[in-house]
DSSP file (Angstrom, degrees, kcal/mol; ACC not computed):
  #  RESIDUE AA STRUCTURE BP1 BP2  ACC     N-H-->O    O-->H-N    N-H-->O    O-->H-N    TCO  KAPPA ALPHA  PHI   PSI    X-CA   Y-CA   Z-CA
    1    1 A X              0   0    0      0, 0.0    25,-1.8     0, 0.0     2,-0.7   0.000 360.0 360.0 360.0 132.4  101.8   85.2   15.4
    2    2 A X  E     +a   26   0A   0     64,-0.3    66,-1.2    23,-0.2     2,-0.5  -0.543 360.0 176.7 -63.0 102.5  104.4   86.0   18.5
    3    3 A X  E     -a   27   0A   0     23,-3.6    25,-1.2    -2,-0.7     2,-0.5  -0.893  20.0-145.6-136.4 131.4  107.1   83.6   18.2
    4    4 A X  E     -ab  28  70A   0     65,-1.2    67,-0.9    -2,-0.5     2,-0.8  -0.931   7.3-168.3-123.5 151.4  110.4   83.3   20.3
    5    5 A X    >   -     0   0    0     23,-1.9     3,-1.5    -2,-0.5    25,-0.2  -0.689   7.0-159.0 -98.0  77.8  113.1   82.3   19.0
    6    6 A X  T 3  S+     0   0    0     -2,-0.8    67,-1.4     1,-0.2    25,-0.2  -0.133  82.9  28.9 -56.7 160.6  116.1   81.3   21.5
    7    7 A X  T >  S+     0   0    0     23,-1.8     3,-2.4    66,-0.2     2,-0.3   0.310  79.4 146.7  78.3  -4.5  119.4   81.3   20.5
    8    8 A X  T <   +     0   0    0     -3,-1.5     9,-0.1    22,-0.6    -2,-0.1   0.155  58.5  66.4 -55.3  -5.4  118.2   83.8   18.3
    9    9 A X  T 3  S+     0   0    0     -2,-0.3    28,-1.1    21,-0.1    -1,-0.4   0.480  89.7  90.2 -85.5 -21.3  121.6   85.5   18.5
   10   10 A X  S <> S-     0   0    0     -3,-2.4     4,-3.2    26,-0.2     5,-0.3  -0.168  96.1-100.7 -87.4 155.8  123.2   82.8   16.9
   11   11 A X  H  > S+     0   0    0      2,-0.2     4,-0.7     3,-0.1    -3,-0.1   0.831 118.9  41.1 -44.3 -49.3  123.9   82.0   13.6
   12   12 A X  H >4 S+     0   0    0      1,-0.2     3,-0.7     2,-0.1    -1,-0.1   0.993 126.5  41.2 -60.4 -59.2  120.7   79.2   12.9
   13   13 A X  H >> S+     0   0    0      1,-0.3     4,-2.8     2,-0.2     3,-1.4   0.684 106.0  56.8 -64.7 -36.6  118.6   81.6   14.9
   14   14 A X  H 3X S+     0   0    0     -4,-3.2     4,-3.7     1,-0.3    -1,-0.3   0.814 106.7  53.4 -63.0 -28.2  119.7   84.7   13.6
   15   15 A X  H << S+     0   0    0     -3,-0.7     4,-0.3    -4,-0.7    -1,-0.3   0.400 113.1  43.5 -94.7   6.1  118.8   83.4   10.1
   16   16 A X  H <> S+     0   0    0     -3,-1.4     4,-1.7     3,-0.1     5,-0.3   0.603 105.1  56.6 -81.3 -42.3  115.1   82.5   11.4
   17   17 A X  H  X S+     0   0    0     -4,-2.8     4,-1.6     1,-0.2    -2,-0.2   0.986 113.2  44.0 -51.5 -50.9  114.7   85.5   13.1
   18   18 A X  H  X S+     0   0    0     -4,-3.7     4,-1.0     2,-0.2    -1,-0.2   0.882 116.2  45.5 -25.7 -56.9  115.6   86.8    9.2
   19   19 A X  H >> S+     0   0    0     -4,-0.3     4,-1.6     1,-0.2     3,-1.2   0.976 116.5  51.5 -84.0 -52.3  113.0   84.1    7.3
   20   20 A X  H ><>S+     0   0    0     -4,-1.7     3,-1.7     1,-0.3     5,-0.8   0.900 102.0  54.0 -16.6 -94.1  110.4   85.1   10.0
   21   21 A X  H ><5S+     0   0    0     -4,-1.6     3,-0.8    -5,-0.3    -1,-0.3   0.664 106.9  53.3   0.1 -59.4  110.5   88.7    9.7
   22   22 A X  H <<5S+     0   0    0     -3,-1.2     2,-0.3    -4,-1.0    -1,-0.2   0.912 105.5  54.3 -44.2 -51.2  109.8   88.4    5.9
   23   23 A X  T <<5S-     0   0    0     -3,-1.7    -1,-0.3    -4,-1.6    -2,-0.1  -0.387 119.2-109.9 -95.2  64.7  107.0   86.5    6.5
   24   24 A X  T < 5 +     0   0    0     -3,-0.8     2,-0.2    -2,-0.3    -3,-0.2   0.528  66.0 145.0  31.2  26.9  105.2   89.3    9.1
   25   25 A X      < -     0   0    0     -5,-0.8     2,-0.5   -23,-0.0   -23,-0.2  -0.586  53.9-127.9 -49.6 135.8  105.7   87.2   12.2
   26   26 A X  E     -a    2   0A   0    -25,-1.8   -23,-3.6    -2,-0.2     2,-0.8  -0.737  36.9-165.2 -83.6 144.1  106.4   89.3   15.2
   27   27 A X  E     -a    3   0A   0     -2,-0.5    19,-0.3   -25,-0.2     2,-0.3  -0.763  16.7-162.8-120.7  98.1  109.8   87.8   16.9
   28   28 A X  E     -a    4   0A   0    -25,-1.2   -23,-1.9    -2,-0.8     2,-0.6  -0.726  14.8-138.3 -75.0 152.2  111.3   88.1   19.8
   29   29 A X  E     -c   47   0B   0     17,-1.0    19,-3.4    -2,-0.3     2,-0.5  -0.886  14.6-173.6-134.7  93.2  114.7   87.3   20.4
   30   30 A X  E     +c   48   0B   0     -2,-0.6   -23,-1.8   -25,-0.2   -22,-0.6  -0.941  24.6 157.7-116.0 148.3  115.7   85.4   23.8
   31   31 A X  E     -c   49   0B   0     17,-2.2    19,-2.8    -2,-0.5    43,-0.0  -0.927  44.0-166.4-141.3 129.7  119.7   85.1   24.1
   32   32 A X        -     0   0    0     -2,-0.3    19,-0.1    17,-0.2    17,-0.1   0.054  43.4-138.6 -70.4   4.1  122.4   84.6   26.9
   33   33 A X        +     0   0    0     17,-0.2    18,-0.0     1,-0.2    16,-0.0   0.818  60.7 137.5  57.2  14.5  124.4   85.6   24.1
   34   34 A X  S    S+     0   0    0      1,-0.1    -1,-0.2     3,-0.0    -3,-0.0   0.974  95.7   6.5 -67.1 -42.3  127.2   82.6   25.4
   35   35 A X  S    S+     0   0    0    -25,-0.0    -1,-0.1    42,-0.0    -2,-0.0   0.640 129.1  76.7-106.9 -29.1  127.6   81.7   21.8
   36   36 A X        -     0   0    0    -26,-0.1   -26,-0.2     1,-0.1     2,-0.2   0.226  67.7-117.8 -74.0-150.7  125.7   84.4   20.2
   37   37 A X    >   -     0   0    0    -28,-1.1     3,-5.0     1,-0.3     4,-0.4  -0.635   4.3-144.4-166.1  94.0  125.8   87.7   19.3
   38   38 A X  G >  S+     0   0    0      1,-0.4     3,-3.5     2,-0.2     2,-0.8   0.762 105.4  47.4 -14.3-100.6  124.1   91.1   20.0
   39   39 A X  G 3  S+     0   0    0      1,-0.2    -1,-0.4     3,-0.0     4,-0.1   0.570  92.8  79.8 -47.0  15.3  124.3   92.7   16.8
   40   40 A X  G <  S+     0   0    0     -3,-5.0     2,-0.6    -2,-0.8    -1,-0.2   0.486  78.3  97.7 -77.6  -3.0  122.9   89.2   15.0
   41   41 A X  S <  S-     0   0    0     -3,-3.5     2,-0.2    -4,-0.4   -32,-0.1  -0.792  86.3-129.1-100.6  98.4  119.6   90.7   16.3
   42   42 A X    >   -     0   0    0     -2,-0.6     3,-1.5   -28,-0.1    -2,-0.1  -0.264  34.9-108.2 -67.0 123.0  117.8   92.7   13.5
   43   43 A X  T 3  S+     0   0    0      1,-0.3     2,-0.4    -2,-0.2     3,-0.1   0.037 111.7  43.7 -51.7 153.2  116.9   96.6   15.1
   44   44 A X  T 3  S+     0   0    0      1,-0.3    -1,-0.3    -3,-0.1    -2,-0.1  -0.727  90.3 110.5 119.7 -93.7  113.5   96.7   15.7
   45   45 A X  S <  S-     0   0    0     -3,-1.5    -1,-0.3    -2,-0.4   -17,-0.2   0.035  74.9-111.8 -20.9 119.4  113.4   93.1   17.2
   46   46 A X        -     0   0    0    -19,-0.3   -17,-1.0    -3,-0.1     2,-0.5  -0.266  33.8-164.8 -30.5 134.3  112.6   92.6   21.2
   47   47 A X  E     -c   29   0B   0    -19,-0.2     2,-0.4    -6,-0.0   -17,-0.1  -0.930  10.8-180.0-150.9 101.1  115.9   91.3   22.8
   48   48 A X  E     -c   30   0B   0    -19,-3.4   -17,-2.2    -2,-0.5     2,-1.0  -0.959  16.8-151.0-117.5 128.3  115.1   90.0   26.1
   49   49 A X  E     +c   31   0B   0     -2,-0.4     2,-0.3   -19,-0.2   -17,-0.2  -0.591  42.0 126.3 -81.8 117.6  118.9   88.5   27.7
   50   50 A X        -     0   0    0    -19,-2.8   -17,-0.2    -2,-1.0     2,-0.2  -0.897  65.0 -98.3-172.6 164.9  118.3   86.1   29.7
   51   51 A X    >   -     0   0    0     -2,-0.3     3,-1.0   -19,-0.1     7,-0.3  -0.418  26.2-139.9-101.0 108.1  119.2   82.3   30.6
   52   52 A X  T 3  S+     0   0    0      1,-0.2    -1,-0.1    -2,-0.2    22,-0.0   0.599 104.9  64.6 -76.1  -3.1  116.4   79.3   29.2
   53   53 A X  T 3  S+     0   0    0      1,-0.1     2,-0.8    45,-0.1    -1,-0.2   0.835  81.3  81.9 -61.6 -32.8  117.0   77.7   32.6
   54   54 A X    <>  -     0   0    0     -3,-1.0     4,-2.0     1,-0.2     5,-0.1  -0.617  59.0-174.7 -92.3 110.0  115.5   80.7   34.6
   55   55 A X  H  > S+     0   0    0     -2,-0.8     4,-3.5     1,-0.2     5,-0.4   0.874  80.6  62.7 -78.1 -46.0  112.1   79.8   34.4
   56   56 A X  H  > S+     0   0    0      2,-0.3     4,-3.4     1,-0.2    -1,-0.2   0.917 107.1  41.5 -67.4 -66.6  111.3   83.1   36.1
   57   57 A X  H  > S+     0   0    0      1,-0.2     4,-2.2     2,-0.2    -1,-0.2   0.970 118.2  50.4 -41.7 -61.0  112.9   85.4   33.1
   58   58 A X  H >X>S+     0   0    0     -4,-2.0     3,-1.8    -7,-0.3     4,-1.1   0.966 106.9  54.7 -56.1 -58.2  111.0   82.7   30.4
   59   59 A X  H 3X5S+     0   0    0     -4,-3.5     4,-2.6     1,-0.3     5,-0.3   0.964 114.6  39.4 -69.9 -49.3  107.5   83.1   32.3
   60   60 A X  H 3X5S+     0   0    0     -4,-3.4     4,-1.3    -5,-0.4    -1,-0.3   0.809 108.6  57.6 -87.2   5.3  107.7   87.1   31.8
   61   61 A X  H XX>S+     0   0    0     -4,-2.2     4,-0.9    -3,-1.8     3,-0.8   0.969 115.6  39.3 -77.7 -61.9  109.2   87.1   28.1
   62   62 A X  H >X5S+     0   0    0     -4,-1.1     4,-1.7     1,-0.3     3,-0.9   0.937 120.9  54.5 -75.5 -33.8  105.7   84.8   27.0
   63   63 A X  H 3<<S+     0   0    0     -4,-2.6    -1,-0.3    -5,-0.5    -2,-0.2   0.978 115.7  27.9 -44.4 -51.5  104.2   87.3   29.5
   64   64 A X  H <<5S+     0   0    0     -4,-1.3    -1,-0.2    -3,-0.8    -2,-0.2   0.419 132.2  43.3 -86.6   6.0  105.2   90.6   28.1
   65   65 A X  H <<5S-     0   0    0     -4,-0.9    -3,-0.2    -3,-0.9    -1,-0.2   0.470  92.1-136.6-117.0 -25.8  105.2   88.8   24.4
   66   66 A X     << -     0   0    0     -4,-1.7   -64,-0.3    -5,-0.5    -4,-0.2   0.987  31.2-157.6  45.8  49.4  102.2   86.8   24.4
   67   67 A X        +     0   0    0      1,-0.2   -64,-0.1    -6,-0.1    -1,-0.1  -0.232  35.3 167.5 -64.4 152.1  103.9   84.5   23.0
   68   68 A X        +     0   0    0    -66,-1.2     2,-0.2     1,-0.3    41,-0.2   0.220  65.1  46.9-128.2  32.1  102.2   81.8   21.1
   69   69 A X        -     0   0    0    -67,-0.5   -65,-1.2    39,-0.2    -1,-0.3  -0.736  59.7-155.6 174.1  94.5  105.1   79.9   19.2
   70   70 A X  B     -b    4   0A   0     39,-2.6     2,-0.3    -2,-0.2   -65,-0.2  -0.474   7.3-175.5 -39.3 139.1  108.5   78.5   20.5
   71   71 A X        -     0   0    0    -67,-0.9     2,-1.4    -2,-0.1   -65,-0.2  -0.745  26.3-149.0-128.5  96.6  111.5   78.1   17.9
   72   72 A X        +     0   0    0     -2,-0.3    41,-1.9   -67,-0.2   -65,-0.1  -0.559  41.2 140.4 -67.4  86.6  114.1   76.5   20.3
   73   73 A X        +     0   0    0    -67,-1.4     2,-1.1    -2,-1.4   -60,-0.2   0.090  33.6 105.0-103.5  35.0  117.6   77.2   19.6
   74   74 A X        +     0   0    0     22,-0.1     2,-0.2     2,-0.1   -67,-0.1  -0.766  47.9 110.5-111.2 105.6  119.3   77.7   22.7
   75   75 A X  S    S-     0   0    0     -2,-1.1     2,-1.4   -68,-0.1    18,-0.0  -0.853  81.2 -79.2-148.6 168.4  121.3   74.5   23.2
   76   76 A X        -     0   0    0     -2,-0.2     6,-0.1     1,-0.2    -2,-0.1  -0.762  47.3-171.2 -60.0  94.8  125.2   74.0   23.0
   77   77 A X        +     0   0    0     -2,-1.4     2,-0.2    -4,-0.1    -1,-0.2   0.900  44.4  93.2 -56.1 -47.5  125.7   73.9   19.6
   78   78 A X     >  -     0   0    0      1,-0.2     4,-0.5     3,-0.1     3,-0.4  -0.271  56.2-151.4 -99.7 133.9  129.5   72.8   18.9
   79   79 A X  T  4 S+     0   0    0      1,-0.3     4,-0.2     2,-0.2    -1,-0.2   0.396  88.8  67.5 -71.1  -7.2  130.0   69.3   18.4
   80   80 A X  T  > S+     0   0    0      2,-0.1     4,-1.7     3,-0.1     5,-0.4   0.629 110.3  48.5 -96.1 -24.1  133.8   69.0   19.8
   81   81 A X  H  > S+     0   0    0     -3,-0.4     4,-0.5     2,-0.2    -2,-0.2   0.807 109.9  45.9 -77.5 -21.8  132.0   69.9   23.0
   82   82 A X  H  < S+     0   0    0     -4,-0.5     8,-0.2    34,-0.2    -1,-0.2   0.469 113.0  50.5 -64.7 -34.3  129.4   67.6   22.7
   83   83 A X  H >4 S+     0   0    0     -5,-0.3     3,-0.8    -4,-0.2    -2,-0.2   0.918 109.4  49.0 -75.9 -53.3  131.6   65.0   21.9
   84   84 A X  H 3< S+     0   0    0     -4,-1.7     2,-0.2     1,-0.2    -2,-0.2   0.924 128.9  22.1 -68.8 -43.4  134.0   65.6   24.8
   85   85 A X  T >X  +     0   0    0     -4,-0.5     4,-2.5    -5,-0.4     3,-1.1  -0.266  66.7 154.4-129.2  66.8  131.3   65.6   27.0
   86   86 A X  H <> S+     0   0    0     -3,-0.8     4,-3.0     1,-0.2    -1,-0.2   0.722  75.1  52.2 -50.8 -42.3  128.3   64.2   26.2
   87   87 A X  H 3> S+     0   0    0      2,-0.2     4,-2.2     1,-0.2    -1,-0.2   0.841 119.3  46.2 -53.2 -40.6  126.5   63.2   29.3
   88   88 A X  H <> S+     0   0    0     -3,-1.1     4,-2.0     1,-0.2    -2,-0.2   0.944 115.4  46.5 -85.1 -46.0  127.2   67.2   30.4
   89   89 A X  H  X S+     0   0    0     -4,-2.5     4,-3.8     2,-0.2     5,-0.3   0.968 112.2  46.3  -9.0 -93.7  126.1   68.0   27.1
   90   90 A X  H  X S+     0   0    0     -4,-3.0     4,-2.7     1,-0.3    -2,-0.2   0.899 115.6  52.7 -21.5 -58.9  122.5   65.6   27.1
   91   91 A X  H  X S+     0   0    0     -4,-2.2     4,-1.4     2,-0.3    -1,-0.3   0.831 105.6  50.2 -80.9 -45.1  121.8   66.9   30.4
   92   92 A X  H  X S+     0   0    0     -4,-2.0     4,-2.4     1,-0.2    -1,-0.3   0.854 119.5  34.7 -44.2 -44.5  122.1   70.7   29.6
   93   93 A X  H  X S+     0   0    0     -4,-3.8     4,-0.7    -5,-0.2    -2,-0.3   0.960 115.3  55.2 -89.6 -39.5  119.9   70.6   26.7
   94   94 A X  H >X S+     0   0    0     -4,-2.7     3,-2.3    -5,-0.3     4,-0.8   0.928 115.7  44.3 -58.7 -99.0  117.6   67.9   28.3
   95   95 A X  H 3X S+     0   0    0     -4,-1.4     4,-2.4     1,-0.3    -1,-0.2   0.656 114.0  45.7  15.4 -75.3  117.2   70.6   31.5
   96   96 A X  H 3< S+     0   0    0     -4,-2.4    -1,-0.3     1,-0.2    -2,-0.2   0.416 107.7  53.5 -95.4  18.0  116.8   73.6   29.7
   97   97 A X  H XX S+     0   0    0     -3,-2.3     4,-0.8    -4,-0.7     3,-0.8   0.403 103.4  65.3-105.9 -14.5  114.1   72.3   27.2
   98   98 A X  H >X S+     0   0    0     -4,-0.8     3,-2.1    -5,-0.2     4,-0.7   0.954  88.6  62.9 -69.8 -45.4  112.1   71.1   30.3
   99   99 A X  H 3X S+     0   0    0     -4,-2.4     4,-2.4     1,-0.2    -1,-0.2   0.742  97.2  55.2 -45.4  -7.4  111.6   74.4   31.4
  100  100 A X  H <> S+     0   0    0     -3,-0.8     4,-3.4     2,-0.2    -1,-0.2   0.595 107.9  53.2-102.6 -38.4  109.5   75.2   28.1
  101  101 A X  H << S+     0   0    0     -3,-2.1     3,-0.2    -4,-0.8    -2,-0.1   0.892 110.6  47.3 -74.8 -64.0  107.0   72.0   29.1
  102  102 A X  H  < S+     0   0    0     -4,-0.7    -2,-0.2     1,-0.2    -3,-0.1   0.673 115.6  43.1 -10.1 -88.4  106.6   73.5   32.2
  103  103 A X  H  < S+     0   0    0     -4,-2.4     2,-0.4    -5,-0.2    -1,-0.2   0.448 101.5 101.1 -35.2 -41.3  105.9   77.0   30.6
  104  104 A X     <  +     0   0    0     -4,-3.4     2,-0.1    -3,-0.2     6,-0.0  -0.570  43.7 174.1-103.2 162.4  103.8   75.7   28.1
  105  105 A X    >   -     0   0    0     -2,-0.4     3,-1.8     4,-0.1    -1,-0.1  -0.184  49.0 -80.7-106.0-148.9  100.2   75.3   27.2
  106  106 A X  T 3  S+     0   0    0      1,-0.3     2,-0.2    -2,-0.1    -2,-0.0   0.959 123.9  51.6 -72.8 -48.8   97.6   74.2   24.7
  107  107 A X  T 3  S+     0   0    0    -38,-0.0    -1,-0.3     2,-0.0     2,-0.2   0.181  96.9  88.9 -93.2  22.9   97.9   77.4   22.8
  108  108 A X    <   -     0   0    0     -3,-1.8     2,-0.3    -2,-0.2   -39,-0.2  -0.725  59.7-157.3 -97.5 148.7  101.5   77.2   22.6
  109  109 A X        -     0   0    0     -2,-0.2   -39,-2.6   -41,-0.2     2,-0.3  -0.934   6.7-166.0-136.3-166.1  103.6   75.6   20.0
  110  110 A X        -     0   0    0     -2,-0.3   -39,-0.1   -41,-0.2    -2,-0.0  -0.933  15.0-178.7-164.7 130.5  107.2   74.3   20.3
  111  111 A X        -     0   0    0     -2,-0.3   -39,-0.1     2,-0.0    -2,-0.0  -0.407  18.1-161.0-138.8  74.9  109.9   73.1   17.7
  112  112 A X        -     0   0    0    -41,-0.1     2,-0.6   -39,-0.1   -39,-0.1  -0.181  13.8-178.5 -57.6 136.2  113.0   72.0   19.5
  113  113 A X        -     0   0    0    -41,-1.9     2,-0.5   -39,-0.0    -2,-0.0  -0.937  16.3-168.0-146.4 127.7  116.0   72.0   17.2
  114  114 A X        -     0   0    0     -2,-0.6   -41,-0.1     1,-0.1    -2,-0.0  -0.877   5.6-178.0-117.7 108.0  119.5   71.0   18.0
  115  115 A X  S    S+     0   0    0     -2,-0.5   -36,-0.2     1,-0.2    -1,-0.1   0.505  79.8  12.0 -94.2  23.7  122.2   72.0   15.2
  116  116 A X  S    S+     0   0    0    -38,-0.1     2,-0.3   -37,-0.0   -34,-0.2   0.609  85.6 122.3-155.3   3.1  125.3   70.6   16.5
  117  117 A X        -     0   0    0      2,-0.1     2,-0.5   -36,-0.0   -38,-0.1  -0.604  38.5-167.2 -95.5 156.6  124.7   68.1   19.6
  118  118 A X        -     0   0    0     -2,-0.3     2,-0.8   -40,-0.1   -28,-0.1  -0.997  10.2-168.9-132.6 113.1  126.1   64.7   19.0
  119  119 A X              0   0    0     -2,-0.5   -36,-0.1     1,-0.1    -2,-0.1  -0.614 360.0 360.0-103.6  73.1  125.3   62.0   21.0
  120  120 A X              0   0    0     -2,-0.8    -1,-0.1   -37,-0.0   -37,-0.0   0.759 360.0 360.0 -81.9 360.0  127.4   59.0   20.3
């Protein structure tokens, strides 16, 4: 199975791309690398940089990927940021997980996963 991971740069992500890996998924890695981190990206691995707002970027990674499998972790993660600004917060991650409905079809699947946003 093709699966990409966003955020994949990141600490949660870097450590699916890991448990993936084991189990003979192929992974690709999409980053804007704002919290993450280049070398968190095991060689080997596809690293396409690019924004999960820019629909344009997202449409040719499943292109060039075939992706068949989302693992969404490209969110703000840190929770004093979330906190301070929640609405700006909601609205970011809310935004850039529509582009992914958009993007996807039937023969996609999707796990949205938020490790740090805090809504109070």
């Amino acid at each position: 199975m093709n699966i990409l991971v966003t955020g994949g740069a990141g600490y949660i992500g870097s450590h699916t791309v890991a448990q993936l890996l084991r189990s003979q998924d192929q992974v690709v890695v999409y980053d804007n690398l704002s919290k993450g981190h280049r070398p968190a990206v095991p060689e080997g691995v596809p690293f396409v940089s690019g924004d999960i707002r820019d629909r344009k970027s997202l449409a040719k990674a499943f292109g060039d990927y075939h992706i068949d499998a989302v693992i969404h972790f490209a969110a703000s993660s840190l929770v004093g940021e979330s906190m301070e600004r929640p609405s700006t917060a909601k609205r970011e991650g809310a935004s850039a997980s529509a582009g992914f409905s958009t993007r996807s079809t039937a023969r996609h699947k999707f796990s949205l996963t938020s490790t740090g946003l805090t809504i109070p």
